[in-house]
C-alpha positions in Angstrom: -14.7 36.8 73.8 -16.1 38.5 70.9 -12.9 39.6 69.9 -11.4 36.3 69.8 -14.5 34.9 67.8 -13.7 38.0 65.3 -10.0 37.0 65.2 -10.6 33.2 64.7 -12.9 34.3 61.5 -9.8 36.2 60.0 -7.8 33.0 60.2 -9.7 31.3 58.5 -10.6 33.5 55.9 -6.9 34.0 55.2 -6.6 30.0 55.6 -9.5 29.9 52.8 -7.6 31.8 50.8 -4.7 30.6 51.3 -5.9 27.0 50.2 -7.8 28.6 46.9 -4.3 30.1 46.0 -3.0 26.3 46.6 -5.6 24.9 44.3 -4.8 27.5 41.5 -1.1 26.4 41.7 -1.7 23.0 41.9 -4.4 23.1 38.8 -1.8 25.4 37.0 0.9 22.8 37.3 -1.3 20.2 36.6 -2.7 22.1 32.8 1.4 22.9 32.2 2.4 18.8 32.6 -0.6 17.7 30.8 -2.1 20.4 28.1 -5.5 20.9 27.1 -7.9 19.0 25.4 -8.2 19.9 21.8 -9.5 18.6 18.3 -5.4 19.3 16.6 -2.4 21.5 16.9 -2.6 25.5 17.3 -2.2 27.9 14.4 1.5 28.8 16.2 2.7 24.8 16.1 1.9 24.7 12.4 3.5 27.8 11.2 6.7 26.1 13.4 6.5 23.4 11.5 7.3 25.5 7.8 10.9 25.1 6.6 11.7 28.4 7.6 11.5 27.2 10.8 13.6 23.8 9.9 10.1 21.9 10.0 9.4 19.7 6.1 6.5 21.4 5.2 6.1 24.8 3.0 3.2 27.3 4.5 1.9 29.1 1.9 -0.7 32.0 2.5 -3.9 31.6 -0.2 -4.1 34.7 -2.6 -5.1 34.8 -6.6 -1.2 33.4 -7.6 -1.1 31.2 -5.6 -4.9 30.1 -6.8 -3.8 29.7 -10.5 -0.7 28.0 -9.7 -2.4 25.2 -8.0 -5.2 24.9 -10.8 -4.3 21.4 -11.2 -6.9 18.7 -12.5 -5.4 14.7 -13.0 -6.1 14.0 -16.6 -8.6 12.2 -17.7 -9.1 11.0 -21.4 -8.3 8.4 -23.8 -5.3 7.7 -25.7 -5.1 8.7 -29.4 -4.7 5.0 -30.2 -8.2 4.6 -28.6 -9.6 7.8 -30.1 -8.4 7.6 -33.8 -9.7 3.9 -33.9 -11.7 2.9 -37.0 -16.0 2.0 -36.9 -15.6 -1.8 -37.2 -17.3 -2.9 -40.2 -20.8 -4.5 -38.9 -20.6 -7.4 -41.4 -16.8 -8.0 -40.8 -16.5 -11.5 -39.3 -14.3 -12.3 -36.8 -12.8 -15.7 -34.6 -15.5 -16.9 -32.5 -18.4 -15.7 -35.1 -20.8 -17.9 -35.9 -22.1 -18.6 -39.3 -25.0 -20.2 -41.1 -24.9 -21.3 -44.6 -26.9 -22.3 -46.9 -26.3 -24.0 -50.6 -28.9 -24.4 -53.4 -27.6 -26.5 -56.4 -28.4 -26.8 -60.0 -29.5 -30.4 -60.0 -31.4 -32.9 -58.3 -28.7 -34.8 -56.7 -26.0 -32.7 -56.0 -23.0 -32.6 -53.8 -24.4 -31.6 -50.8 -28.1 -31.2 -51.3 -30.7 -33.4 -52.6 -34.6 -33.3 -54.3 -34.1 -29.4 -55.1 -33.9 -28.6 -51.4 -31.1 -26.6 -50.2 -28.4 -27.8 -47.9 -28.5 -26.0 -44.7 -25.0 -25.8 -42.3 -26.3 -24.0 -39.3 -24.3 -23.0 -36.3 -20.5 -23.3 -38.2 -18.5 -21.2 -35.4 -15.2 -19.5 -37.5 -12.0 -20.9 -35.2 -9.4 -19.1 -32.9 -7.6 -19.0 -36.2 -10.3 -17.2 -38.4 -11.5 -20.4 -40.5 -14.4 -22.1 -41.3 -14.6 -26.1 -43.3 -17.4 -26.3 -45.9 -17.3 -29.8 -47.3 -16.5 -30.5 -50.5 -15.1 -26.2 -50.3 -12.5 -27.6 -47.7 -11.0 -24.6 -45.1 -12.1 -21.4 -45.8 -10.3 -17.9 -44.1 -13.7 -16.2 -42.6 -11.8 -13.7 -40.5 -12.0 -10.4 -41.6 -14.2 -10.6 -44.3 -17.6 -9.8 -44.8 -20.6 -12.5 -45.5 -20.5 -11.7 -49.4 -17.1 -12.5 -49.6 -17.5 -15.6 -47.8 -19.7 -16.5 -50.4 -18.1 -15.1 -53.2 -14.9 -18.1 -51.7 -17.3 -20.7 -51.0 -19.2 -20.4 -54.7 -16.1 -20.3 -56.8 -14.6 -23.3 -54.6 -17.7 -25.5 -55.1 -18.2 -24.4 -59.2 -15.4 -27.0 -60.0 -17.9 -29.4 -58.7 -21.1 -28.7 -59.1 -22.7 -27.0 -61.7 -23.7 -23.0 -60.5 -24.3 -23.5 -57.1 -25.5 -20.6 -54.8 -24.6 -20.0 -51.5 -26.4 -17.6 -48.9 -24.0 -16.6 -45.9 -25.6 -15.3 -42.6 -23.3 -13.9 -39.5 -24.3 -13.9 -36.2 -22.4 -12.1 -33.7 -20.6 -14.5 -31.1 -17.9 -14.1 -28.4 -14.9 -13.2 -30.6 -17.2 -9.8 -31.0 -18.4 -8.5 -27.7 -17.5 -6.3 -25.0 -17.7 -6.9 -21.5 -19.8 -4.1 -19.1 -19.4 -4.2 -15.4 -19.8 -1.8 -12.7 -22.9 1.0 -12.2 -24.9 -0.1 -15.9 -28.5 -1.5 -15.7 -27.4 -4.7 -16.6 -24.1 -5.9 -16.3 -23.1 -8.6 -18.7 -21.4 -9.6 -22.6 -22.4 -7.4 -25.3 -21.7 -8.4 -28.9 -20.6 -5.6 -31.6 -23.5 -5.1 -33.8 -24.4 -2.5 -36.3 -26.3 -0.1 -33.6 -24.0 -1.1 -30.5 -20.4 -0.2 -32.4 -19.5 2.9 -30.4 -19.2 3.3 -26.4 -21.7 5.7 -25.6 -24.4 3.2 -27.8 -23.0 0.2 -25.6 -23.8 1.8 -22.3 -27.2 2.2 -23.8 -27.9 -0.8 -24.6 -26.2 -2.2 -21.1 -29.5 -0.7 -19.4 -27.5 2.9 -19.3 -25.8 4.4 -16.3 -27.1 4.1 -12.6 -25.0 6.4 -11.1 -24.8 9.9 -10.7 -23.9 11.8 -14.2 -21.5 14.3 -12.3 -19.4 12.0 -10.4 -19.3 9.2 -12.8 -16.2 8.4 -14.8 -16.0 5.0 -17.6 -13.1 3.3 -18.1 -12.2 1.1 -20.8 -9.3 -1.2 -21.1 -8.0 -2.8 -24.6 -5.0 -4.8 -24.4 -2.5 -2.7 -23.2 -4.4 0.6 -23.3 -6.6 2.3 -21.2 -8.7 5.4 -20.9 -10.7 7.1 -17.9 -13.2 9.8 -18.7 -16.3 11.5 -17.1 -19.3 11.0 -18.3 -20.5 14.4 -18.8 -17.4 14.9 -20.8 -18.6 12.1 -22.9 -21.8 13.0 -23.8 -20.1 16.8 -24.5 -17.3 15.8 -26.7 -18.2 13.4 -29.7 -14.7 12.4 -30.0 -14.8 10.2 -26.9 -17.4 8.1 -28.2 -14.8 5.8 -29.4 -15.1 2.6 -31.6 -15.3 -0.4 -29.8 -13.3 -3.9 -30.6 -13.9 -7.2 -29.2 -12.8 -8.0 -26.0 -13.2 -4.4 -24.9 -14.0 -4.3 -21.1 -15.6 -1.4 -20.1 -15.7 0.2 -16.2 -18.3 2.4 -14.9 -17.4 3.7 -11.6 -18.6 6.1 -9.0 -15.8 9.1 -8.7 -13.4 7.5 -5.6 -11.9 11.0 -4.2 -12.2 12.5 -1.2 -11.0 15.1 1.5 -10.6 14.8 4.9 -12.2 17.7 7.4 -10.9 18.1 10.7 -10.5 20.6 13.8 -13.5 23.0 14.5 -15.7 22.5 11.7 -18.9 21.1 11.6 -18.3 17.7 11.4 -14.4 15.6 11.4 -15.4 13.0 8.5 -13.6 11.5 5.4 -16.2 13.5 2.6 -16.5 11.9 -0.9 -16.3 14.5 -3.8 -20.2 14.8 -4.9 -19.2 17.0 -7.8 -16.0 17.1 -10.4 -14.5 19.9 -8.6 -15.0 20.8 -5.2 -13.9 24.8 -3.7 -12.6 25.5 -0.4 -15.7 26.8 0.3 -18.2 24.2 -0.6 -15.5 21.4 1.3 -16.0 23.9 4.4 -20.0 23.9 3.7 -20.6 19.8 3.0 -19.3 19.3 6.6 -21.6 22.0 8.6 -19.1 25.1 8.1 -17.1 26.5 11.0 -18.4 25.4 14.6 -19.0 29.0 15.5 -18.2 28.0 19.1 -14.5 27.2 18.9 -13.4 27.9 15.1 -10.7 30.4 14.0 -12.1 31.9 11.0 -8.2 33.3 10.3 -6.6 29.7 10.9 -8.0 27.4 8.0 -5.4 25.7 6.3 -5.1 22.5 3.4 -2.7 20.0 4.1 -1.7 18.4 0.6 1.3 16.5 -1.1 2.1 18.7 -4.6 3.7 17.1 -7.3 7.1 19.2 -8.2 5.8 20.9 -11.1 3.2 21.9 -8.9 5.2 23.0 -5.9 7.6 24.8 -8.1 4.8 26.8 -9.8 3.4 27.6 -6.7 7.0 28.9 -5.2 8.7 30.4 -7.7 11.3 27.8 -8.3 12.7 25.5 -10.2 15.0 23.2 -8.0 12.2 21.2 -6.6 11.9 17.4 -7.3 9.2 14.7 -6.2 6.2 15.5 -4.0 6.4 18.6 -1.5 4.2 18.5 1.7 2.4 22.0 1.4 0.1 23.8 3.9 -2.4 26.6 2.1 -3.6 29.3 4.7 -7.0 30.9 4.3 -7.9 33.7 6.2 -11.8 34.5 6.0 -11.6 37.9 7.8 -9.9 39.7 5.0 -11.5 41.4 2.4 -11.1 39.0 -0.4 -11.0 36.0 2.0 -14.2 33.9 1.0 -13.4 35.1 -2.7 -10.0 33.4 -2.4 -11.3 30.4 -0.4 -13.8 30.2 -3.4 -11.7 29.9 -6.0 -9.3 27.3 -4.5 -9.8 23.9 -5.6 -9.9 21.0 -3.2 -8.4 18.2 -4.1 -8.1 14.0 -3.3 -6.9 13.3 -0.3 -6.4 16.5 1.2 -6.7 17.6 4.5 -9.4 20.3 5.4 -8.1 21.7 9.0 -9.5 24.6 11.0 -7.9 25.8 14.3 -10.1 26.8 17.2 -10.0 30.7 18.4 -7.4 32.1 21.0 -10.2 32.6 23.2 -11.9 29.0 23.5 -7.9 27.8 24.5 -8.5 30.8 27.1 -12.1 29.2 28.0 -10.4 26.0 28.7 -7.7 27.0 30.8 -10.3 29.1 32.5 -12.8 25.8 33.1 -9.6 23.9 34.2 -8.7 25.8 37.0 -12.3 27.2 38.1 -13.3 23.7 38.4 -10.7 22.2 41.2 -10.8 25.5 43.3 -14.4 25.3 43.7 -14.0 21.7 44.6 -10.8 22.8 46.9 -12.7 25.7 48.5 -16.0 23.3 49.0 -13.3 21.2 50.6 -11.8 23.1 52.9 -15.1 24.8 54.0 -16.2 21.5 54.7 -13.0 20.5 56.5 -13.3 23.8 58.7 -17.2 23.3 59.1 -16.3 20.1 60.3 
């Protein structure tokens, strides 16, 4: 009997294993039909994606050419038109002025006054055309000329009529001299041109200055059919883009609108605003946590970006290339130079920050995947034998 009982307890051990052995084949099959979960694809499926490998991207590995090459910054500036602009004259009038006159004459009943006082026009607002009417003086051109030649054209029209008149001219700025603000300024509103408000960076000033933050903000102003986008640090370091302002100047202060995208095993997968003017490989990898030391491939971090041809050509040593070029940048942190490189390269809108996770978490995965339903198998089948 006891060797019986001995030889049903082989059985079933072999039966145990034997139904482990199913498990792992059936779990096998199963990982092979499905795949693993993962955050993106494996360092291998992008490389197979290159041209080389008839795919529509160019893989190019990160070293100090390939660095200066893609040293590319959007310009930003104003046009010469804008910059070469003449300081308006702060007495110049112009349409939509408005002007206040007043006319002293030389006898007691005169034209337009009477008992020795002055005759006061208040509120005369010069036309869309540049005029003014000044009875008895008739239509007067007041655009583009100052308040003393106003009144130089008003005296010598009334001196056939009354006997040395004087005229005093005052200008008040009105909407055919202001500038519009809107955007992140204390005080958004209608500015007119005066005498301490003429230039842009005096405007902003007197708008309640900016609210934003200096680094990231860029003005805009738009006249007619020009326009210009700076940075505001650049403005207050270059005097030359403190351009003259015109009338119907609007003016745009904005907060910097780029961005990069991180995903894979990084710290966090988020759309990440620039919070400075340029923005490293290094600092991108650092705003979102750094590598997730868990899962990431410090050898497998690569920047998915559209380069303009001049760009891509620079960057591959041609010349042939024309229109945007999908590009993939490799960075390898391991080497010797690798955080130097990764330093020096320059993250730019819109690109795609991607890190691939180690060889060895795939292996943890596969590993989990199979453990998991043989126990459950095995727990089974004790169960069923048990039973």
């Amino acid at each position: 009997m006891a060797g019986k009982a001995f030889e049903d307890r082989a059985v079933k051990k072999k039966s145990s294993s034997r139904a482990r052995w199913v498990a792992i084949c059936v779990s096998a099959s199963i990982l092979a039909g499905c795949g693993l979960p993962r955050s993106g694809p494996t360092k291998g499926e992008i490389f197979n994606g290159s041209v080389q490998e008839e795919g529509n991207a160019f893989i190019v590995t990160v070293d100090d050419r390939v660095n200066k090459a893609t040293e590319f910054t959007p310009p930003l500036g104003f046009s010469s038109d804008l910059i070469h602009a003449g300081v308006l004259g702060s007495d110049t009038v112009r349409p939509g002025d408005t002007l206040s006159l007043q006319i002293y004459e030389n006898v007691d009943d005169g034209l337009l006054s009477g008992g020795g006082a002055p005759a006061a026009l208040e509120q005369i607002q010069v036309d869309g055309s540049g005029f003014i009417f000044v009875p008895y003086a008739g239509r007067i051109k007041a655009s583009g000329n100052t308040p003393e030649a106003i009144r130089r054209i008003i005296t010598e029209k009334l001196q056939a009529q009354t006997p040395d008149p004087q005229v005093v001219v005052q200008r008040v700025a009105g909407d055919g001299a202001t500038v519009s603000l809107i955007g992140g300024v204390g005080a958004q509103g209608v500015y007119p041109i005066e005498r301490p408000t003429r230039t842009l960076t005096s405007m902003l000033a007197q708008a309640g200055g900016i609210t934003l933050p200096p680094e990231i903000t860029q003005i805009t102003l738009l006249r007619g059919g020009h326009s210009g986008t700076v940075w505001l640090e650049d403005l207050y370091e270059n005097p030359r883009l403190d351009i003259a302002l015109r009338g119907g100047d609007r003016i745009l202060v904005e907060q910097d609108e780029r961005f990069f995208t991180s995903l894979g095993a990084t710290g966090a997968q988020v759309k990440v605003p620039f919070e400075t003017q340029k923005v490293s490989a290094i600092e991108a990898l650092a705003t979102v946590g750094g590598l997730n030391t868990a899962l990431a491939d410090p050898t497998g971090i690569f920047i998915f970006r559209d380069e303009p041809a001049d760009v891509a050509n620079k960057v591959l040593g041609r010349t042939d290339l024309v229109g945007e070029q999908r590009f993939v940048y490799v960075l390898n942190l391991t080497e010797a130079t690798g955080v130097f490189l990764a330093r020096d390269f320059d993250i730019r809108n819109q690109d795609t920050v991607y890190v691939t996770e180690a060889p060895y978490t795939q292996f943890n995965k596969v590993l989990s995947a199979i453990v998991a339903p043989v126990g459950t198998a095995a727990t089974f089948t004790t169960a069923v034998e048990g039973g």
